[in-house]
PyMOL Python script that loads the backbone (N, CA, C, O; Angstrom):
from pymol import cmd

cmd.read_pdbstr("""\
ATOM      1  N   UNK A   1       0.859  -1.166   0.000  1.00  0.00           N
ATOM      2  CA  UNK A   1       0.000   0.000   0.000  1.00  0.00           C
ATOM      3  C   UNK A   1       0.907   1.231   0.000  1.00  0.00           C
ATOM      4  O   UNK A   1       1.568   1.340   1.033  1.00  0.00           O
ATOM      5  N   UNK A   2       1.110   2.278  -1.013  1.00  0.00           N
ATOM      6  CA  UNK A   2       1.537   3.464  -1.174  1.00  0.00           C
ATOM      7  C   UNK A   2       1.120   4.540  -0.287  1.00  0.00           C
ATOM      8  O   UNK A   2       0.080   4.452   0.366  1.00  0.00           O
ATOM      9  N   UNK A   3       1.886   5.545  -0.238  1.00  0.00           N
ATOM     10  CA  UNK A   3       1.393   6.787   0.557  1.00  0.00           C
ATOM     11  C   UNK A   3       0.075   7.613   0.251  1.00  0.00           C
ATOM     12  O   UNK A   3      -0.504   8.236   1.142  1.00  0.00           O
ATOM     13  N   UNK A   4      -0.395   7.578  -1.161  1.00  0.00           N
ATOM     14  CA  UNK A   4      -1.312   8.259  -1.711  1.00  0.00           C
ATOM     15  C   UNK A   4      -2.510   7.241  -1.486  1.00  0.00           C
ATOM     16  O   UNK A   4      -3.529   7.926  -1.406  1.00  0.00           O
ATOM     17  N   UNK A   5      -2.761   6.146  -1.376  1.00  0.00           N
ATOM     18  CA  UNK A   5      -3.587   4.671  -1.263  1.00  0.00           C
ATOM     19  C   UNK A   5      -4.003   5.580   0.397  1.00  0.00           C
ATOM     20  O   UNK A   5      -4.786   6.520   0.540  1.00  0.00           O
ATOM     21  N   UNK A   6      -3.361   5.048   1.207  1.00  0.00           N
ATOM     22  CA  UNK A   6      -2.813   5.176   2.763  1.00  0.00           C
ATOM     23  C   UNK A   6      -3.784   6.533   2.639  1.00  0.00           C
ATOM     24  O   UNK A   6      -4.966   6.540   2.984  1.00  0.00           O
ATOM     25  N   UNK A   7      -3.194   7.477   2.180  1.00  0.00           N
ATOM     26  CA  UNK A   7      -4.031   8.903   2.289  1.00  0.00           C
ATOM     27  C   UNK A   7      -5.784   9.310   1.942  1.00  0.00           C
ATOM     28  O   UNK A   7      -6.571  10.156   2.364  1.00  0.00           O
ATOM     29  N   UNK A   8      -5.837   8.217   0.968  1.00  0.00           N
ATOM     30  CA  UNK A   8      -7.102   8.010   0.360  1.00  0.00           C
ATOM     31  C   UNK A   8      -7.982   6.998   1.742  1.00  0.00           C
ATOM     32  O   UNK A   8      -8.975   7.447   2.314  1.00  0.00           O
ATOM     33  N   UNK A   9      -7.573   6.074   1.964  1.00  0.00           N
ATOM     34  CA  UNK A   9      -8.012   5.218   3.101  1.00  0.00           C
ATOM     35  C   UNK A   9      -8.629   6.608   4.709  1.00  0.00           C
ATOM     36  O   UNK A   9      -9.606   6.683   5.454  1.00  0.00           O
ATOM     37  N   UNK A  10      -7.618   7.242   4.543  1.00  0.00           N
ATOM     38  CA  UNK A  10      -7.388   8.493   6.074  1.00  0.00           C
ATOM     39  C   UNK A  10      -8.920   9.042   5.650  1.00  0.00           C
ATOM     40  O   UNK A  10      -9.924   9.096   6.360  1.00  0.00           O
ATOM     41  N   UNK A  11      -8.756   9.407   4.327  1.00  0.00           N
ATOM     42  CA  UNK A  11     -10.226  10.648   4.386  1.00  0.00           C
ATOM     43  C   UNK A  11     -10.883  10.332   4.447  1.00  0.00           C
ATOM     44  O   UNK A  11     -11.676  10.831   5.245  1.00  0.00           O
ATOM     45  N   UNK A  12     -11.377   8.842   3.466  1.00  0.00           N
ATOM     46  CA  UNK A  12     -12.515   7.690   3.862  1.00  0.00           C
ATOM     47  C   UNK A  12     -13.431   8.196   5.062  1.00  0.00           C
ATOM     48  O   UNK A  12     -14.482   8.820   5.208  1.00  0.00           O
ATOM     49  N   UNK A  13     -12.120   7.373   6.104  1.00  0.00           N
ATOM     50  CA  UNK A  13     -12.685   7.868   7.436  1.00  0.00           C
ATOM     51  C   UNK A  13     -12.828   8.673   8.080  1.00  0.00           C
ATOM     52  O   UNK A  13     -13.400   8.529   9.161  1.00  0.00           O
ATOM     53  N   UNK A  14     -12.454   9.596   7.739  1.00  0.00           N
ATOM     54  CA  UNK A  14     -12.424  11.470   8.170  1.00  0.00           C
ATOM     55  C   UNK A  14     -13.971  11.517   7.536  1.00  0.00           C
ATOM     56  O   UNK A  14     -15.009  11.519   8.197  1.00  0.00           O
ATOM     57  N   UNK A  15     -13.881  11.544   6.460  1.00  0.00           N
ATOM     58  CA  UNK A  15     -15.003  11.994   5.464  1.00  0.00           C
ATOM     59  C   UNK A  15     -16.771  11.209   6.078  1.00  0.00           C
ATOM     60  O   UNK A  15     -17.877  11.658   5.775  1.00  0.00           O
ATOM     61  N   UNK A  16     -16.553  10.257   6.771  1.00  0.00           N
ATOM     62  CA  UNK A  16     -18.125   9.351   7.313  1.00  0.00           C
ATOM     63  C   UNK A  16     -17.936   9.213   8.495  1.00  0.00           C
ATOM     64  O   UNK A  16     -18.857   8.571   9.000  1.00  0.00           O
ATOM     65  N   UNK A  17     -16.744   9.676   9.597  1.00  0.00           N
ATOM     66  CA  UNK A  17     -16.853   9.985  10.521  1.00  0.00           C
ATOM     67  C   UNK A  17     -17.495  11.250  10.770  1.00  0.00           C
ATOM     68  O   UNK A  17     -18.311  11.277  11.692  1.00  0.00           O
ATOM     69  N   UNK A  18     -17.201  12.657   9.896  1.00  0.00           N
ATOM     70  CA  UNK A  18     -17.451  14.036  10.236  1.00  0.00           C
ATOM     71  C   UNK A  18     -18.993  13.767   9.647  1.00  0.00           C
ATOM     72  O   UNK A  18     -19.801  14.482  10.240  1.00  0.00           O
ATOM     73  N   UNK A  19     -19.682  12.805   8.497  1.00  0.00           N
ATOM     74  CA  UNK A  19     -20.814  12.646   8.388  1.00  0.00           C
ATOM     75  C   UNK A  19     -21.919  12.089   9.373  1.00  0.00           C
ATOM     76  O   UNK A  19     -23.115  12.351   9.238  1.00  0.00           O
ATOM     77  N   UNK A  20     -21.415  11.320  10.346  1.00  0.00           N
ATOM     78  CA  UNK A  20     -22.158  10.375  10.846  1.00  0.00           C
ATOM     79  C   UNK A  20     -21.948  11.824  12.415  1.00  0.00           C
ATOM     80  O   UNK A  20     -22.951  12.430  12.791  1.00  0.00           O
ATOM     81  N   UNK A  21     -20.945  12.023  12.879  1.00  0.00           N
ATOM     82  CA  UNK A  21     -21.257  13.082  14.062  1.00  0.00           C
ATOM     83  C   UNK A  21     -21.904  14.063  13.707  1.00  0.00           C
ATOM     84  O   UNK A  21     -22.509  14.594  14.638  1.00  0.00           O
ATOM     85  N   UNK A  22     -22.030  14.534  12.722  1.00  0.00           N
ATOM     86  CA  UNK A  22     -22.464  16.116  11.946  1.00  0.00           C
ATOM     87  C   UNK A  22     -24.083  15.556  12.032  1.00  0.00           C
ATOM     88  O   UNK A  22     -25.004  16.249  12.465  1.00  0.00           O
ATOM     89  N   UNK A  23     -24.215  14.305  11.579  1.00  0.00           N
ATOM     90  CA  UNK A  23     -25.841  13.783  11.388  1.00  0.00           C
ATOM     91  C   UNK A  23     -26.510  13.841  12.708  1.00  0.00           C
ATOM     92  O   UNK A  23     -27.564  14.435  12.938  1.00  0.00           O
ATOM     93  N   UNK A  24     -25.588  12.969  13.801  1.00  0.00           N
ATOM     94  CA  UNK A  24     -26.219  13.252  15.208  1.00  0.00           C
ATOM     95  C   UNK A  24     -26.235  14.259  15.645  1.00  0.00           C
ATOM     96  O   UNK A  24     -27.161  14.628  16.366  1.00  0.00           O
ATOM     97  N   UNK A  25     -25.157  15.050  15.325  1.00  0.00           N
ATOM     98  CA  UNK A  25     -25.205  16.076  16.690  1.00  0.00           C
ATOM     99  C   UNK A  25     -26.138  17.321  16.502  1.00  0.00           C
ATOM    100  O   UNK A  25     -26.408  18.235  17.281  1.00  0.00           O
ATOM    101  N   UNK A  26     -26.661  16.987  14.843  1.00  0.00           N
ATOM    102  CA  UNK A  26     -27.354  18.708  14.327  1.00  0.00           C
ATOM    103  C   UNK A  26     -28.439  18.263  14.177  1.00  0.00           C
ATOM    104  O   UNK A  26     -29.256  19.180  14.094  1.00  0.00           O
ATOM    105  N   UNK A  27     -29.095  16.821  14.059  1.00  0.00           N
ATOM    106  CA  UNK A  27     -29.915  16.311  13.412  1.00  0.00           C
ATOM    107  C   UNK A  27     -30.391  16.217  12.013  1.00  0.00           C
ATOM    108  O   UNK A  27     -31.292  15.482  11.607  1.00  0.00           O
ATOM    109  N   UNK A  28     -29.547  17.201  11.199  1.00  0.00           N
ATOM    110  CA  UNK A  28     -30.231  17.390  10.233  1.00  0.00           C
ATOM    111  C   UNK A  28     -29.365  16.318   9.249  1.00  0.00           C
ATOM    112  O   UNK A  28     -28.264  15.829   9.501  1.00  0.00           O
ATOM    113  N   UNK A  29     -30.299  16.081   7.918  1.00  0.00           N
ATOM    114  CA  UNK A  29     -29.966  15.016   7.104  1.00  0.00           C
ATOM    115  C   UNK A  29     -28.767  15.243   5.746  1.00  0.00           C
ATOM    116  O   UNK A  29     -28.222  14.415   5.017  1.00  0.00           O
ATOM    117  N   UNK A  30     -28.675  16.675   5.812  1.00  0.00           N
ATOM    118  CA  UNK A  30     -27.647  16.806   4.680  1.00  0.00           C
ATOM    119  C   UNK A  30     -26.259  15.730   4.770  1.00  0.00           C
ATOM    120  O   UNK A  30     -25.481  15.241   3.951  1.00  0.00           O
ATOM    121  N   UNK A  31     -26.432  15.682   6.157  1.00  0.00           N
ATOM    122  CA  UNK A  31     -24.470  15.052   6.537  1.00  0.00           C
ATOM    123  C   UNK A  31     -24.804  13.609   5.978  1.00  0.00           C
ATOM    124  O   UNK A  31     -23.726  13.079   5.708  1.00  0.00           O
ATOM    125  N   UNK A  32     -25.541  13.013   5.779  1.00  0.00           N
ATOM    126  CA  UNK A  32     -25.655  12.076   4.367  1.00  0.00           C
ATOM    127  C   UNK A  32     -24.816  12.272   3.281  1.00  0.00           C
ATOM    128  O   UNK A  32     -24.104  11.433   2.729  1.00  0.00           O
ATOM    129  N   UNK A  33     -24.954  13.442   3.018  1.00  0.00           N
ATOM    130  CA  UNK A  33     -23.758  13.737   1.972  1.00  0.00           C
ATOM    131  C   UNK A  33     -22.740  13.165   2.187  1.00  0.00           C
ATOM    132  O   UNK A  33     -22.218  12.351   1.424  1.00  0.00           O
ATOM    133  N   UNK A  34     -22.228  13.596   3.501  1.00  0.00           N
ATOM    134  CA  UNK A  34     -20.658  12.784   3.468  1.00  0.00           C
ATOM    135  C   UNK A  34     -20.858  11.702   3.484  1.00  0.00           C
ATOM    136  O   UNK A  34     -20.192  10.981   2.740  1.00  0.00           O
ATOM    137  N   UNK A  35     -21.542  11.315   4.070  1.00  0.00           N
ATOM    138  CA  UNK A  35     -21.353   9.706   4.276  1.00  0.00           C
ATOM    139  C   UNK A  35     -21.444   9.121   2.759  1.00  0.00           C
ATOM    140  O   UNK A  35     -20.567   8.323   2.425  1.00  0.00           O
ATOM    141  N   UNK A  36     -22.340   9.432   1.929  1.00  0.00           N
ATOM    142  CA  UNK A  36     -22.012   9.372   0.653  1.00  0.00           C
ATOM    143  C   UNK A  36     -20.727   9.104   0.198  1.00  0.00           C
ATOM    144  O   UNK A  36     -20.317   8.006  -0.178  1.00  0.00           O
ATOM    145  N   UNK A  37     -19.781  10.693   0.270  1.00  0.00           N
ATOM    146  CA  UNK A  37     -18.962  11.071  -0.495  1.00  0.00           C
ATOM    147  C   UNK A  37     -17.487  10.037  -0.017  1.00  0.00           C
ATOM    148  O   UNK A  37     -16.543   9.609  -0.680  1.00  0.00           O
ATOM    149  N   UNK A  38     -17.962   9.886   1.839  1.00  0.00           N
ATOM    150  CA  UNK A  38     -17.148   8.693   1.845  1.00  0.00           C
ATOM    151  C   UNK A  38     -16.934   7.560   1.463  1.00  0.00           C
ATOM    152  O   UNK A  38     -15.860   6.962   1.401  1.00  0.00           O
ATOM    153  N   UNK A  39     -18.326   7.109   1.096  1.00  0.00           N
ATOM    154  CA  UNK A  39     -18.427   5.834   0.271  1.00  0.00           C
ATOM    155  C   UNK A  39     -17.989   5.644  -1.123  1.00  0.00           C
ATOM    156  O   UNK A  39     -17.655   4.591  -1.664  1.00  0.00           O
ATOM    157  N   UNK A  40     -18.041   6.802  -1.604  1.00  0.00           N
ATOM    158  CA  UNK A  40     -17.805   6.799  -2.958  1.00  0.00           C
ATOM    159  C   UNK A  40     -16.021   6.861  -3.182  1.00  0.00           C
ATOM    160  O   UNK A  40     -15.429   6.423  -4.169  1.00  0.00           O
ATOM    161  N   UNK A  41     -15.584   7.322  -2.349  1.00  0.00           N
ATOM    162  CA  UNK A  41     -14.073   7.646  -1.463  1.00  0.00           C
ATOM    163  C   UNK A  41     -12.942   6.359  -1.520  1.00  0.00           C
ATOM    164  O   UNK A  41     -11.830   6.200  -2.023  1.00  0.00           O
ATOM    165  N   UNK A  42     -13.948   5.486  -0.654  1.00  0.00           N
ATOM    166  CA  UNK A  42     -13.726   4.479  -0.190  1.00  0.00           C
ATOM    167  C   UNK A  42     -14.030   3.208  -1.863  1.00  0.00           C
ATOM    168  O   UNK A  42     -13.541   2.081  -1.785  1.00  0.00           O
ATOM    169  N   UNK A  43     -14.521   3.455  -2.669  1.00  0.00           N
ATOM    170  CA  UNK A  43     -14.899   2.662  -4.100  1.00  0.00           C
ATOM    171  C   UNK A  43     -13.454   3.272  -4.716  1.00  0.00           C
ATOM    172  O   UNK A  43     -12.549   2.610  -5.224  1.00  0.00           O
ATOM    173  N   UNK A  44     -13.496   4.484  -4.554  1.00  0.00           N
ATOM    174  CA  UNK A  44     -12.365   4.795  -5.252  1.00  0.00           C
ATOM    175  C   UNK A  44     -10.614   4.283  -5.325  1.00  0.00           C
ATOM    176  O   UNK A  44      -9.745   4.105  -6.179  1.00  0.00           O
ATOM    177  N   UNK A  45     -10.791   4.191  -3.777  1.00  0.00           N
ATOM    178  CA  UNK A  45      -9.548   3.999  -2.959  1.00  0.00           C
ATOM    179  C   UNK A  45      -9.368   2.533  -3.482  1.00  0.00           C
ATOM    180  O   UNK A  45      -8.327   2.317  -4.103  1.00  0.00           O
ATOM    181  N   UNK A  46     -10.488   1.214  -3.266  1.00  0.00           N
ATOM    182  CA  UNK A  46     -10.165   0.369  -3.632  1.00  0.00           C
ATOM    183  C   UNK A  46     -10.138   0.402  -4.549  1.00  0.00           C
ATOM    184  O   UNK A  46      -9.121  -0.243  -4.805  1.00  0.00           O
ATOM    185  N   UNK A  47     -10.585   0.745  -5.531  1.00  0.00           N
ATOM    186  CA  UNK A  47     -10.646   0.598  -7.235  1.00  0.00           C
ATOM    187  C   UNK A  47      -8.974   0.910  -7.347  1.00  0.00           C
ATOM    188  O   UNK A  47      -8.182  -0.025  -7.463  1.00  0.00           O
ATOM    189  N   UNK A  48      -8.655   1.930  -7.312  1.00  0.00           N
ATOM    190  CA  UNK A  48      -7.454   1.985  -7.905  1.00  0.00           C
ATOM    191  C   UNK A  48      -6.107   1.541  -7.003  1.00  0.00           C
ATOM    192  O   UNK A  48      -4.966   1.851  -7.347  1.00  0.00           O
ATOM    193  N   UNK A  49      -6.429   0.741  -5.756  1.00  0.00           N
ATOM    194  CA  UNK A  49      -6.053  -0.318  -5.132  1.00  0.00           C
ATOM    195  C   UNK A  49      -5.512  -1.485  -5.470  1.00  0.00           C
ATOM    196  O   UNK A  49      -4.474  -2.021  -5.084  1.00  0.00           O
ATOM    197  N   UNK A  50      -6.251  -1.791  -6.160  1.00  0.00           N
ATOM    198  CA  UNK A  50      -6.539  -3.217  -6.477  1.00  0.00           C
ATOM    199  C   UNK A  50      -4.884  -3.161  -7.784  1.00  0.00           C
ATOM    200  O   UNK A  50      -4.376  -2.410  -8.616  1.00  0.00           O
ATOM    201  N   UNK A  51      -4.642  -4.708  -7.064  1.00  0.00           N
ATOM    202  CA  UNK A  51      -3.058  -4.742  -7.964  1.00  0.00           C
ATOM    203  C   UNK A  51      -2.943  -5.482  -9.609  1.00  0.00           C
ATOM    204  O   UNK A  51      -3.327  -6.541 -10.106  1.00  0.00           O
ATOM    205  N   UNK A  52      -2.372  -4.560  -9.981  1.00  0.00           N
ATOM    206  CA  UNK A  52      -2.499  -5.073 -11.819  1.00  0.00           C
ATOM    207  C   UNK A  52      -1.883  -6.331 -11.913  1.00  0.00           C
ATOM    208  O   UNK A  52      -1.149  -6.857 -11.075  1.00  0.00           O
ATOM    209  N   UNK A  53      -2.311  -6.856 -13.216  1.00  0.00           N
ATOM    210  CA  UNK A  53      -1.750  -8.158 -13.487  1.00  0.00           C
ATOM    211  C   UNK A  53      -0.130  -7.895 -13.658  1.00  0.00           C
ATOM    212  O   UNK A  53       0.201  -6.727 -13.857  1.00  0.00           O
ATOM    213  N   UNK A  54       0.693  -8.694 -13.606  1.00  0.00           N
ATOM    214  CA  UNK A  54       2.432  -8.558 -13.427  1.00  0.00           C
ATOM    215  C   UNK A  54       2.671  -8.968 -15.137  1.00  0.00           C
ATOM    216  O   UNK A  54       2.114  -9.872 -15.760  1.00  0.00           O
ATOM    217  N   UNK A  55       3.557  -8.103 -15.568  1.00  0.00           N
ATOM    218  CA  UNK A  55       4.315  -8.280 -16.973  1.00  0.00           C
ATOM    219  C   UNK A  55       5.059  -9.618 -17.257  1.00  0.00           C
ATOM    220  O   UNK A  55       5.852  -9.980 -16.388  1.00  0.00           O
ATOM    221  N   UNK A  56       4.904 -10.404 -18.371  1.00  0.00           N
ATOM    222  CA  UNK A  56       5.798 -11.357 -18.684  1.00  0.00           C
ATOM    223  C   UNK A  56       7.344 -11.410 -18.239  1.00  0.00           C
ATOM    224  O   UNK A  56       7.925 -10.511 -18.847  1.00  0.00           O
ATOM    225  N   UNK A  57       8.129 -12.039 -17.506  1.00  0.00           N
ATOM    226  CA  UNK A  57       9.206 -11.912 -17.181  1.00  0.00           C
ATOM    227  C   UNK A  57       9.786 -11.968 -18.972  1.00  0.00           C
ATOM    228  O   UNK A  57       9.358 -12.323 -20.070  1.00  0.00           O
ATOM    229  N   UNK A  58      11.343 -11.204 -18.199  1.00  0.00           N
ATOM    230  CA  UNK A  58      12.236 -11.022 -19.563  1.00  0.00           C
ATOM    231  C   UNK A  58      13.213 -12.598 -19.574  1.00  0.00           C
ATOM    232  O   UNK A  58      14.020 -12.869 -20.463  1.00  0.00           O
ATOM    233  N   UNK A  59      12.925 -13.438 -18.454  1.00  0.00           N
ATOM    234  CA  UNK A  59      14.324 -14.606 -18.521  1.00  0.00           C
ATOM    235  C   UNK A  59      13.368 -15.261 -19.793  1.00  0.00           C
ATOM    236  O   UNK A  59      14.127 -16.082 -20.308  1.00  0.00           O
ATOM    237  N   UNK A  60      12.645 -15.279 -20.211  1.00  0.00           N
ATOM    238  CA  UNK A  60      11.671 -16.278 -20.862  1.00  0.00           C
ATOM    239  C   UNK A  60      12.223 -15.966 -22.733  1.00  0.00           C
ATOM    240  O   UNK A  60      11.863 -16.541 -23.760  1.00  0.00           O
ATOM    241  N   UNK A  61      13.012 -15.048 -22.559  1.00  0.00           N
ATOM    242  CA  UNK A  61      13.329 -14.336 -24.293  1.00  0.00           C
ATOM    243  C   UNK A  61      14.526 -15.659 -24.709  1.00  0.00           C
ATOM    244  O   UNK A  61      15.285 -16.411 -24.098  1.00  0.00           O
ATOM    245  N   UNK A  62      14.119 -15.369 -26.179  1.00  0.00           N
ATOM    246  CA  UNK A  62      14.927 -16.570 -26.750  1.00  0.00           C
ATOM    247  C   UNK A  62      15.794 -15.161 -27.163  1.00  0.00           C
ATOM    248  O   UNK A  62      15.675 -13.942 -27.278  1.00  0.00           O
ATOM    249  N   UNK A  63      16.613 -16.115 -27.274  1.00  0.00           N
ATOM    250  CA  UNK A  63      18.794 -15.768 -27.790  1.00  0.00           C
ATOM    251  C   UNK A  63      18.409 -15.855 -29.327  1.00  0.00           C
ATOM    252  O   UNK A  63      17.769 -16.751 -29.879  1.00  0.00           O
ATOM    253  N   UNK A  64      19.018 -14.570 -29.951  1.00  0.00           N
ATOM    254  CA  UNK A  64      19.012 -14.900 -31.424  1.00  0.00           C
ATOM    255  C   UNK A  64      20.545 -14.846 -31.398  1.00  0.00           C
ATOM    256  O   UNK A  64      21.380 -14.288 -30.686  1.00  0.00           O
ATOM    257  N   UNK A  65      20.571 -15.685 -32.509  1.00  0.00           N
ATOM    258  CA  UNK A  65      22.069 -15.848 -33.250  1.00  0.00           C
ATOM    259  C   UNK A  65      22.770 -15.066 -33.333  1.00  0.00           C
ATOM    260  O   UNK A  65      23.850 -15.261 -33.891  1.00  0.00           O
TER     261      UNK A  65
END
""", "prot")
cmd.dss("prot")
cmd.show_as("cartoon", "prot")
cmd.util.cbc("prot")
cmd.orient("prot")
């Protein structure tokens, strides 16, 4: 996991924590939003998470003449 991954993961939870206290403590329903925006955060984070397939090794090259 990279520093920018790692950083994306932090706001996640910044981002549906400040939604979910903002929801209780004011009552009002906008802070849905975040919780949203964390979710969508959190799709993101894994999406571009997720590890690519690995390149053909080079020992596998044939020797030309």
């Amino acid at each position: 996991m990279n520093g920018a991954l790692k950083v994306a993961w932090g706001l996640t939870a910044f981002v549906v924590v400040a939604g979910i206290v903002g929801w209780i403590a004011s009552g009002r329903a906008v802070f849905a939003v975040f919780i949203v925006l964390g979710v969508l955060t959190a799709a993101g984070a894994w999406w571009t998470g997720r590890s690519t397939p690995s390149a053909p090794s080079s020992s596998s090259k044939e020797e030309t003449p």
